[in-house]
C-alpha positions in Angstrom: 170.4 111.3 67.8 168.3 109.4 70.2 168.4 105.0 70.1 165.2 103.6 68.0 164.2 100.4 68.9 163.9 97.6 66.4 162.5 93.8 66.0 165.2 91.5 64.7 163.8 88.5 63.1 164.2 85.5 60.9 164.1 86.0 57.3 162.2 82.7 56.3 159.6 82.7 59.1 159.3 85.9 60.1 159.8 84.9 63.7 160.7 87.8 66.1 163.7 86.9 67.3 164.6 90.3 69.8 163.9 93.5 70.7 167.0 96.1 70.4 167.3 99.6 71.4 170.4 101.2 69.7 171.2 104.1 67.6 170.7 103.3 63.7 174.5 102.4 62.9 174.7 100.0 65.3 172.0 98.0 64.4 173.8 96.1 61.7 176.1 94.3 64.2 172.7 92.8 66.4 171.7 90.8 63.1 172.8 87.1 62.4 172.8 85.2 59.2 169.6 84.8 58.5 168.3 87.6 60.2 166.7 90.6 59.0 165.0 93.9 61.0 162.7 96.5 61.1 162.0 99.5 62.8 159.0 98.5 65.9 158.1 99.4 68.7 156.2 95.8 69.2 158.8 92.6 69.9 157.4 90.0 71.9 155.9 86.5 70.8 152.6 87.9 70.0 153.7 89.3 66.6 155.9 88.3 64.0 156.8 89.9 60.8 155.5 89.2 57.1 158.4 88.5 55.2 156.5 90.0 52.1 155.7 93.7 53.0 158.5 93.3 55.6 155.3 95.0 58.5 154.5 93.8 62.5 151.4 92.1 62.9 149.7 90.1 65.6 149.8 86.4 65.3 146.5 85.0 64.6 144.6 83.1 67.3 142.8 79.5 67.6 141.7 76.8 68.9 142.4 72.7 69.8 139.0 72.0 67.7 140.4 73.9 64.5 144.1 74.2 64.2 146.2 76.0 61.9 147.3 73.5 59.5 149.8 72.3 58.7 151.5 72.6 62.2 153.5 71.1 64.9 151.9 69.1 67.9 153.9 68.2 70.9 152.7 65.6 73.4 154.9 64.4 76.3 158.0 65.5 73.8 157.0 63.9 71.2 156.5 65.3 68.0 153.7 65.2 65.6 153.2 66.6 61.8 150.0 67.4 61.0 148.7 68.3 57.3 144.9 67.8 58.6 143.1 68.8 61.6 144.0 66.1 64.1 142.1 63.3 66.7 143.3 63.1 69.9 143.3 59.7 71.5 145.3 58.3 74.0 145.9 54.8 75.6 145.1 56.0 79.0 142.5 58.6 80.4 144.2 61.7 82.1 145.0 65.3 81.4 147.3 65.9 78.9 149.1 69.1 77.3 149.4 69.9 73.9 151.7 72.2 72.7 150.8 73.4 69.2 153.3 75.5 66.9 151.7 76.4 63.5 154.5 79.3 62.3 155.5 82.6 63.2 152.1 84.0 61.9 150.2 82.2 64.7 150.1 82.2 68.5 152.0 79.0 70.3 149.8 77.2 72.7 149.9 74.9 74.9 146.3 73.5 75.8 145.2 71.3 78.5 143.4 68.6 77.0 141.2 66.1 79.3 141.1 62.7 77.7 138.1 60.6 78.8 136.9 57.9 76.8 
């Protein structure tokens, strides 16, 4: 019997957690609490899987204008909660970046954001 390769991921989220290559009764002993898998030959960042037909699919895309809310926004470590699409305003002009994690479903980005009042 040749290994299959599997995408271990968390239960709640869906997040992809790793990419394993075994033989099928083995696979039980690569899954935490929490943890859940399915059989896919896709297991990087770019995917995730829904937690309701237990399938891969790509994480959605977008942009700084129109984020996926609600979501996550880091700036210089901190972070912000967002339940509405955001304003970004600083106290000094500069480049800064903005990391943005909106869920397992979606891509996370970090943008480069020029702020010049």
């Amino acid at each position: 019997m040749s290994p299959t390769q599997y995408a271990v991921y968390e239960k709640e989220t869906g997040r992809i957690i790793k990419a394993v290559t075994c033989d099928a009764s083995l696979i039980q002993l690569q899954v935490g609490p929490g943890e859940d898998f399915v059989e896919a030959l896709v297991a990087s960042a770019d995917f995730y899987v829904d937690p309701g037909d237990r399938k891969v699919k790509p994480c959605k895309d977008y942009t700084l204008a129109r984020l996926p809310v609600p979501c996550a926004v880091f700036i210089e470590g901190v972070r912000y909660w967002c339940v509405s699409q955001p304003s970004f305003t600083f106290d000094i002009p500069g480049k800064y970046q903005i990391e943005v994690d909106a869920g397992a479903q979606y891509k996370r980005k970090v943008f480069d954001y020029d702020y010049l009042p």
